[in-house]
N, CA, C and O atoms as a GROMACS GRO file, in nm:
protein
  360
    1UNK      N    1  -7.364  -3.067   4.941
    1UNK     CA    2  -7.430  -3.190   4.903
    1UNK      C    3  -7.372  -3.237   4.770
    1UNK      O    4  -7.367  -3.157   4.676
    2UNK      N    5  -7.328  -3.357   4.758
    2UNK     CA    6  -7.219  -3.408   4.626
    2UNK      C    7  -7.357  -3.487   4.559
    2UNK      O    8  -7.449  -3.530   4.629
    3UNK      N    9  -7.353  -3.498   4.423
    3UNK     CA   10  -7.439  -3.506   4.307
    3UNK      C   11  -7.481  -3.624   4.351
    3UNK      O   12  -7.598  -3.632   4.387
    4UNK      N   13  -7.406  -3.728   4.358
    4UNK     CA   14  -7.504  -3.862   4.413
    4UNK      C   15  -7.630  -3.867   4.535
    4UNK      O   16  -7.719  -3.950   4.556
    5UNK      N   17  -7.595  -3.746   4.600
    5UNK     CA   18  -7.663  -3.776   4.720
    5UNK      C   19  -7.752  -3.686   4.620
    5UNK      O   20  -7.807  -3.765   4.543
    6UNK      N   21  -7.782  -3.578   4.597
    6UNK     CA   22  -7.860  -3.530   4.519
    6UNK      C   23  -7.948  -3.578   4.434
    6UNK      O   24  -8.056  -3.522   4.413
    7UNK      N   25  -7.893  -3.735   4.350
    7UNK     CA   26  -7.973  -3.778   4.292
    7UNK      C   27  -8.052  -3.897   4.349
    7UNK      O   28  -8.152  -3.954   4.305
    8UNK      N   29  -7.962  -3.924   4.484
    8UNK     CA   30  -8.040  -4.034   4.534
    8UNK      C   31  -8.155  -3.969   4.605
    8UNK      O   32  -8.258  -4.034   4.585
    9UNK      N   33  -8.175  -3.852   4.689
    9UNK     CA   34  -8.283  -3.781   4.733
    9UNK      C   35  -8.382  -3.774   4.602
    9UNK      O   36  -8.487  -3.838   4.596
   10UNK      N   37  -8.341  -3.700   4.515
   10UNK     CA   38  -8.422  -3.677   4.398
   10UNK      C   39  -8.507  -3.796   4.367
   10UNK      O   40  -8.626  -3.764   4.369
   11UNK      N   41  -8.481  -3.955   4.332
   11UNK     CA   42  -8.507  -4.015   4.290
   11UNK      C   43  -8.616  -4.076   4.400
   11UNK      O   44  -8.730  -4.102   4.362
   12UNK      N   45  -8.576  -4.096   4.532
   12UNK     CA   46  -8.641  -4.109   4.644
   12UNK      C   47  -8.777  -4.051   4.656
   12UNK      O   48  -8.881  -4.115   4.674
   13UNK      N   49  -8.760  -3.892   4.642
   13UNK     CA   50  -8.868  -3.816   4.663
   13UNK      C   51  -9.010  -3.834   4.500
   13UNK      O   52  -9.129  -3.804   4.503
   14UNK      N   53  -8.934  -3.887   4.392
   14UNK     CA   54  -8.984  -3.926   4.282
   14UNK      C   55  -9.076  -4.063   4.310
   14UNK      O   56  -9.191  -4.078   4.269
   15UNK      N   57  -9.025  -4.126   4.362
   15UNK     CA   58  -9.080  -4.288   4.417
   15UNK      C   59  -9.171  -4.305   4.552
   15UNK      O   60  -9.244  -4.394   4.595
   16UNK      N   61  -9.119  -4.135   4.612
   16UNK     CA   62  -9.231  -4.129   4.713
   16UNK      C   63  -9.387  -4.130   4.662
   16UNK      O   64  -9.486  -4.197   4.691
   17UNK      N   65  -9.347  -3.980   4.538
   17UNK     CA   66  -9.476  -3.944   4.494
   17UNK      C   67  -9.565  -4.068   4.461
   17UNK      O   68  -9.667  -4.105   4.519
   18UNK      N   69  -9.498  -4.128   4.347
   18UNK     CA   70  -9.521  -4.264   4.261
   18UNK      C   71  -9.581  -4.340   4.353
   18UNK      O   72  -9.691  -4.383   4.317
   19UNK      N   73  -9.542  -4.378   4.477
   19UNK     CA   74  -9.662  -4.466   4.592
   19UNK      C   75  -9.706  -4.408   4.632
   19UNK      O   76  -9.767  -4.466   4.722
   20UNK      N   77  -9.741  -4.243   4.634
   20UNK     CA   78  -9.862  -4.191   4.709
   20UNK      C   79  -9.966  -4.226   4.587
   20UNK      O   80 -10.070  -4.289   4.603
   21UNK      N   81  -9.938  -4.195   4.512
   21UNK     CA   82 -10.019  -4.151   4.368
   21UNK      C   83 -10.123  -4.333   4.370
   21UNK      O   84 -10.243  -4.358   4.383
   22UNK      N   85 -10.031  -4.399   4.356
   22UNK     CA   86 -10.058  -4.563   4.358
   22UNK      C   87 -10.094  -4.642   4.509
   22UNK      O   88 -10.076  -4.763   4.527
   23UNK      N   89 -10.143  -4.554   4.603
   23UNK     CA   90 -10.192  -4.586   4.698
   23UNK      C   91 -10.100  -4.667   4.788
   23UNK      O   92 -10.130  -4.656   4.906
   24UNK      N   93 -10.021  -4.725   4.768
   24UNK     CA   94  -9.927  -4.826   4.796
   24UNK      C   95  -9.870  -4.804   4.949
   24UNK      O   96  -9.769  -4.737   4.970
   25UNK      N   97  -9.933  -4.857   5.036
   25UNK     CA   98  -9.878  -4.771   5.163
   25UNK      C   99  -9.764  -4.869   5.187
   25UNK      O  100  -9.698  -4.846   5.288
   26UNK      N  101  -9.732  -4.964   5.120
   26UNK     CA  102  -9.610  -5.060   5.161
   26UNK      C  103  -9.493  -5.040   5.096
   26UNK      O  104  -9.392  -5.080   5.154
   27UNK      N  105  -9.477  -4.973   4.957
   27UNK     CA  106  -9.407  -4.903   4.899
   27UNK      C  107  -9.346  -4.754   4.989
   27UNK      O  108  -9.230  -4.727   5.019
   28UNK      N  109  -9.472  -4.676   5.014
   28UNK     CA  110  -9.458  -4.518   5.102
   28UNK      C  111  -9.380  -4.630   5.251
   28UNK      O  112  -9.259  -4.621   5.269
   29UNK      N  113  -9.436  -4.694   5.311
   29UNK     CA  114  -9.365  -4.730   5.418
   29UNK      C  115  -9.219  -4.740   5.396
   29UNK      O  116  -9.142  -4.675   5.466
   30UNK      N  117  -9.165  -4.844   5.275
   30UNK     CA  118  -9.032  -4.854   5.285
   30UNK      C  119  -8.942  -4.761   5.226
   30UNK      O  120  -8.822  -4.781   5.246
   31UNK      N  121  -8.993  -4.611   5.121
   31UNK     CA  122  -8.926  -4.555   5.129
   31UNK      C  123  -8.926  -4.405   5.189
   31UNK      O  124  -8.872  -4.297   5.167
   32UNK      N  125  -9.026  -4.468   5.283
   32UNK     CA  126  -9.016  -4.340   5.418
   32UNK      C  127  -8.933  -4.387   5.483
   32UNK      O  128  -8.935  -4.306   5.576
   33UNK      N  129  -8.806  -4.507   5.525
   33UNK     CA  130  -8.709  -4.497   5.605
   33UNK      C  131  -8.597  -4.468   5.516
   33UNK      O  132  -8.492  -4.422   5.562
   34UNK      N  133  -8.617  -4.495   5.371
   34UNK     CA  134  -8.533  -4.503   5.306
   34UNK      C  135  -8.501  -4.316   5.308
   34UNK      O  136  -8.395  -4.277   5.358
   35UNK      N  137  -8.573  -4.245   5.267
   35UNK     CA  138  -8.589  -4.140   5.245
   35UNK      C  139  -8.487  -4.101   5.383
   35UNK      O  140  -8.374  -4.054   5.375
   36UNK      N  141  -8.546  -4.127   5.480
   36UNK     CA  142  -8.546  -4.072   5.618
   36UNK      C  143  -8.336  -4.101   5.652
   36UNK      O  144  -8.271  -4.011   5.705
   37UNK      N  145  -8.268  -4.240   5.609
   37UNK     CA  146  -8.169  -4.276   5.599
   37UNK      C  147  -8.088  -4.198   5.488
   37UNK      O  148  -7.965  -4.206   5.486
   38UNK      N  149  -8.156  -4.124   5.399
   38UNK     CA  150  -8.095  -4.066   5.277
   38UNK      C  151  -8.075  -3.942   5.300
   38UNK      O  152  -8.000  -3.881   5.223
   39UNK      N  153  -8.146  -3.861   5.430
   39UNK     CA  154  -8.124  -3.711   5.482
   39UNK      C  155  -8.269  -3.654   5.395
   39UNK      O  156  -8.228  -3.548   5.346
   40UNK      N  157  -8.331  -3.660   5.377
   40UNK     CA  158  -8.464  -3.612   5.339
   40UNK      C  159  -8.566  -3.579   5.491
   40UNK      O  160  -8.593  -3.673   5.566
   41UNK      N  161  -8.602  -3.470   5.513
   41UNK     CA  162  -8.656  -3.436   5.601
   41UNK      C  163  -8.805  -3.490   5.578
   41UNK      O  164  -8.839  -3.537   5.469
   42UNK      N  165  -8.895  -3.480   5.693
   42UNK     CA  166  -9.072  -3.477   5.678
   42UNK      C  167  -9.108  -3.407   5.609
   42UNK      O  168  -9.176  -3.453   5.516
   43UNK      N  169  -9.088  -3.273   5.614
   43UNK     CA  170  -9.119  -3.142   5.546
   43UNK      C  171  -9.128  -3.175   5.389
   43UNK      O  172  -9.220  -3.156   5.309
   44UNK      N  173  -9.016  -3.223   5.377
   44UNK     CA  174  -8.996  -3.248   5.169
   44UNK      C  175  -9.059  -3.370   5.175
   44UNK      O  176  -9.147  -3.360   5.090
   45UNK      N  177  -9.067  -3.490   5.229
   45UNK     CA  178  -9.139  -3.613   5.194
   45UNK      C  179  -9.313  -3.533   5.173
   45UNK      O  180  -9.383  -3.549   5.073
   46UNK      N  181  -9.352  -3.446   5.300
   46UNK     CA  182  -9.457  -3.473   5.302
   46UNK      C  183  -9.505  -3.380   5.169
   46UNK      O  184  -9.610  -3.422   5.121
   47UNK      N  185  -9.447  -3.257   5.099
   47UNK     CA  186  -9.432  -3.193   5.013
   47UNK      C  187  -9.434  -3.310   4.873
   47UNK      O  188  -9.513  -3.274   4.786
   48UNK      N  189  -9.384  -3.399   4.853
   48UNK     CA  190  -9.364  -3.487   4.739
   48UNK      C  191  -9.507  -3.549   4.740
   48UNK      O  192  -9.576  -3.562   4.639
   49UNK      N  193  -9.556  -3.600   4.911
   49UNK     CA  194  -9.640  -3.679   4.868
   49UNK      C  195  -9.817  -3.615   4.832
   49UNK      O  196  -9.909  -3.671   4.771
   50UNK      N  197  -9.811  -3.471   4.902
   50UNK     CA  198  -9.891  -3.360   4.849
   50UNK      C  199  -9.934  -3.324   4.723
   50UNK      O  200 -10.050  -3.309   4.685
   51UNK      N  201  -9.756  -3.303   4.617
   51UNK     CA  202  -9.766  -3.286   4.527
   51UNK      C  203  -9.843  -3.396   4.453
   51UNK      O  204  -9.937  -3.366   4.380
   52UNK      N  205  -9.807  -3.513   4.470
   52UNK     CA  206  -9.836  -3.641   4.422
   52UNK      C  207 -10.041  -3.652   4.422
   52UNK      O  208 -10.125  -3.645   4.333
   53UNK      N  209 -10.047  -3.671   4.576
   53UNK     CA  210 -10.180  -3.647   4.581
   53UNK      C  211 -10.309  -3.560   4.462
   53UNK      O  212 -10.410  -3.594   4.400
   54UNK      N  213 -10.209  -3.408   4.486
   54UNK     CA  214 -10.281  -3.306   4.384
   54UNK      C  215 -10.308  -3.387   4.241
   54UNK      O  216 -10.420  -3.398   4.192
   55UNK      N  217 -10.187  -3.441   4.183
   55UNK     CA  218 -10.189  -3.475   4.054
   55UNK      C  219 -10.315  -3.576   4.011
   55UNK      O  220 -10.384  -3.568   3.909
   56UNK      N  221 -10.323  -3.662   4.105
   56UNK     CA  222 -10.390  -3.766   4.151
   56UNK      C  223 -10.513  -3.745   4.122
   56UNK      O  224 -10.573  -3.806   4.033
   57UNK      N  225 -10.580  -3.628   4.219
   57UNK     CA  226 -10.680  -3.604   4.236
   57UNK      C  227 -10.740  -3.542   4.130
   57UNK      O  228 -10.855  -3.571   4.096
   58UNK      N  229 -10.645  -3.427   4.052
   58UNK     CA  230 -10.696  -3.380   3.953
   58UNK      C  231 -10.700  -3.474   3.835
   58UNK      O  232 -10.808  -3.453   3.778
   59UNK      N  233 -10.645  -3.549   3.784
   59UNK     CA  234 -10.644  -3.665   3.706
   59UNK      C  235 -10.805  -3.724   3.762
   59UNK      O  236 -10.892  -3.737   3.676
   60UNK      N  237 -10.824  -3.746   3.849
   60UNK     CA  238 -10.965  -3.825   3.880
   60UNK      C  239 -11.082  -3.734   3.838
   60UNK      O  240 -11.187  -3.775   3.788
   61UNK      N  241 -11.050  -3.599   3.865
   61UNK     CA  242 -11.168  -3.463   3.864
   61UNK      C  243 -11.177  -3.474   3.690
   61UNK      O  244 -11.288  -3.489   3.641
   62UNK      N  245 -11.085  -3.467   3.622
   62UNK     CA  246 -11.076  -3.455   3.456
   62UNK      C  247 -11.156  -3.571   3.434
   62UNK      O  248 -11.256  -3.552   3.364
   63UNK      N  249 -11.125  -3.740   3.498
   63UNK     CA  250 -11.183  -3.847   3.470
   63UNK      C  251 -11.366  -3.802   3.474
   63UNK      O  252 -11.444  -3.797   3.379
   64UNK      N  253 -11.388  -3.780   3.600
   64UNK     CA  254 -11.510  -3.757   3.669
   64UNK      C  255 -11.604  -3.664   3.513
   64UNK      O  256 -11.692  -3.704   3.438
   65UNK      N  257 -11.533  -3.539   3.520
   65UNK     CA  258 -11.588  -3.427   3.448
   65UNK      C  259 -11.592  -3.468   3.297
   65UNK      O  260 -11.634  -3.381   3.221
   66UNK      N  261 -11.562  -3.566   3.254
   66UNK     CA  262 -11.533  -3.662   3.112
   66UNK      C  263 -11.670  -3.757   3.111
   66UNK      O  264 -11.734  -3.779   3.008
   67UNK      N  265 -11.691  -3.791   3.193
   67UNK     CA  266 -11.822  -3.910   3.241
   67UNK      C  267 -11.942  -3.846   3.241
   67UNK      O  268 -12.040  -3.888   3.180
   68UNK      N  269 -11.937  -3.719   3.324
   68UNK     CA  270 -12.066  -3.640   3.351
   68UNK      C  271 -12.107  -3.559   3.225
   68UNK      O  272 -12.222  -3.543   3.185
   69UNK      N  273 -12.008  -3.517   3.178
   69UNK     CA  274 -12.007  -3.430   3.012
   69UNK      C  275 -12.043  -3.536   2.932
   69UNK      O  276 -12.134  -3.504   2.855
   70UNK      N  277 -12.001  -3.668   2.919
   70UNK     CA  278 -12.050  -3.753   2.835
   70UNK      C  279 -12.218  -3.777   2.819
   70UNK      O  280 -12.293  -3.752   2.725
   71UNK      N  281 -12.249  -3.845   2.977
   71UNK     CA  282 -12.372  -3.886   3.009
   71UNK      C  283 -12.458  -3.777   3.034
   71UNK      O  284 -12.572  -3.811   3.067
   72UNK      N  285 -12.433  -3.641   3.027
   72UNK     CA  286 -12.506  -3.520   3.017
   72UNK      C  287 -12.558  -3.466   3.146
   72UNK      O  288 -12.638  -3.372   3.150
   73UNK      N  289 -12.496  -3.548   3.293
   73UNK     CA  290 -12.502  -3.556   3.421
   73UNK      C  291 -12.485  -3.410   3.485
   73UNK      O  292 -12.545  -3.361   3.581
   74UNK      N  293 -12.390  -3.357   3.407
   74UNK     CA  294 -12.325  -3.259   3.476
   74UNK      C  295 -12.205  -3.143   3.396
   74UNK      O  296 -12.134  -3.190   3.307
   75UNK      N  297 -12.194  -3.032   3.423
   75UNK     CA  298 -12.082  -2.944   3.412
   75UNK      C  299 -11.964  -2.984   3.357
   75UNK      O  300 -11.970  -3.107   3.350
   76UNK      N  301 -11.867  -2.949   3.317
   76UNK     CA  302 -11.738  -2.946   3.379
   76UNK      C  303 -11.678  -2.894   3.548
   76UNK      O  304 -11.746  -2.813   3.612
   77UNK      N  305 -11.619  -2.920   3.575
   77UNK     CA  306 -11.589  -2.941   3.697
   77UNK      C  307 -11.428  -2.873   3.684
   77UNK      O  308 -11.330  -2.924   3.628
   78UNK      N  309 -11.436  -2.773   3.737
   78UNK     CA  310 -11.282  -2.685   3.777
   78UNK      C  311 -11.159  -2.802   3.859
   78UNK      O  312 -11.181  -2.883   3.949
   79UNK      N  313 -11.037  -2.772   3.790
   79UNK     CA  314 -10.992  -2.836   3.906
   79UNK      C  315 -10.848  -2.821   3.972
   79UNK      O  316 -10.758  -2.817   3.888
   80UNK      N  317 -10.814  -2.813   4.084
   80UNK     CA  318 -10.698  -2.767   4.138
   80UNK      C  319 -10.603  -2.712   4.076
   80UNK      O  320 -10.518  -2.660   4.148
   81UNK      N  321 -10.586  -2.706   3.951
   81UNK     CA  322 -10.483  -2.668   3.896
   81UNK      C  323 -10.514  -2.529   3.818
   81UNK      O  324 -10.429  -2.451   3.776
   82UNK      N  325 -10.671  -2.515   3.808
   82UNK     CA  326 -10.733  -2.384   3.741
   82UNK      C  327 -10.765  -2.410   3.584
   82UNK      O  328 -10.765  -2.326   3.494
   83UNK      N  329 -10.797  -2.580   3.575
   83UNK     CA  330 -10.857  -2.625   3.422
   83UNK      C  331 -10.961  -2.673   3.463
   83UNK      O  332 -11.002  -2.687   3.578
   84UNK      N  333 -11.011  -2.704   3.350
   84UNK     CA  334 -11.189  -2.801   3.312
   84UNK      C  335 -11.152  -2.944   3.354
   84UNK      O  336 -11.038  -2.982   3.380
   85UNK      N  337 -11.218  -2.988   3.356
   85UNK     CA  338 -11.229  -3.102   3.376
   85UNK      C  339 -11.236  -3.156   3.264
   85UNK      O  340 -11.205  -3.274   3.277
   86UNK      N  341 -11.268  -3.122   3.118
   86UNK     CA  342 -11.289  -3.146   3.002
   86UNK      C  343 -11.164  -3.113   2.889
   86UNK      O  344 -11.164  -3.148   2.771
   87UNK      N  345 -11.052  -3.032   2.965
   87UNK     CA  346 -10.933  -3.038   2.929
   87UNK      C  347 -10.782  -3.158   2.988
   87UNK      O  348 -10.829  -3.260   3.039
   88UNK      N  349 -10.676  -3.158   2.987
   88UNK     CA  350 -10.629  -3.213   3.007
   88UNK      C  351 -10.544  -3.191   3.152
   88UNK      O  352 -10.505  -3.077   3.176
   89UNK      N  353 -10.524  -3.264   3.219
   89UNK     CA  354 -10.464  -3.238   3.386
   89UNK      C  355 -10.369  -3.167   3.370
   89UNK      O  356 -10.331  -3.116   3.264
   90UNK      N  357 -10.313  -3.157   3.499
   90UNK     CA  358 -10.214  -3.098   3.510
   90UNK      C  359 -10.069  -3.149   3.486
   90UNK      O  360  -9.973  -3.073   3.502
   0.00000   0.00000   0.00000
């Protein structure tokens, strides 16, 4: 695999995450062929957009566990990554 193609996958699978993360299914649509034309398998797209997801989610759990700690609602709240919710994401 010669460095360009390397960085064009790389960058691909970077822009996947970036529209999972941003909900963007019209973004994920066009560079799921793009991806798919670039030699990137399902396996690694769906891996990018996983990773992406996680980040996502735990970013929301920290949000969440920030609100409830404030307003005295609730705990901290553990979260996927093995922090507080009252610390900083992953």
């Amino acid at each position: 695999m010669g460095e360009n193609n390397f960085c064009e996958k790389t960058q691909t699978l970077i822009a996947i995450g970036a529209a999972t993360a941003a909900n963007c299914i019209p973004c994920f649509e066009h560079l799921y062929e793009k991806a798919i034309t670039t030699g990137i398998t399902g396996e690694e797209i769906s891996k990018a957009a996983e990773i992406a997801a996680n980040v996502k989610n735990g970013a929301h759990k920290a949000v969440s566990g920030v609100v409830e700690e404030l307003t005295g609602s609730q705990e901290n709240g553990c979260l996927s990554c093995g922090r507080t919710a009252g610390g900083s994401c992953c």
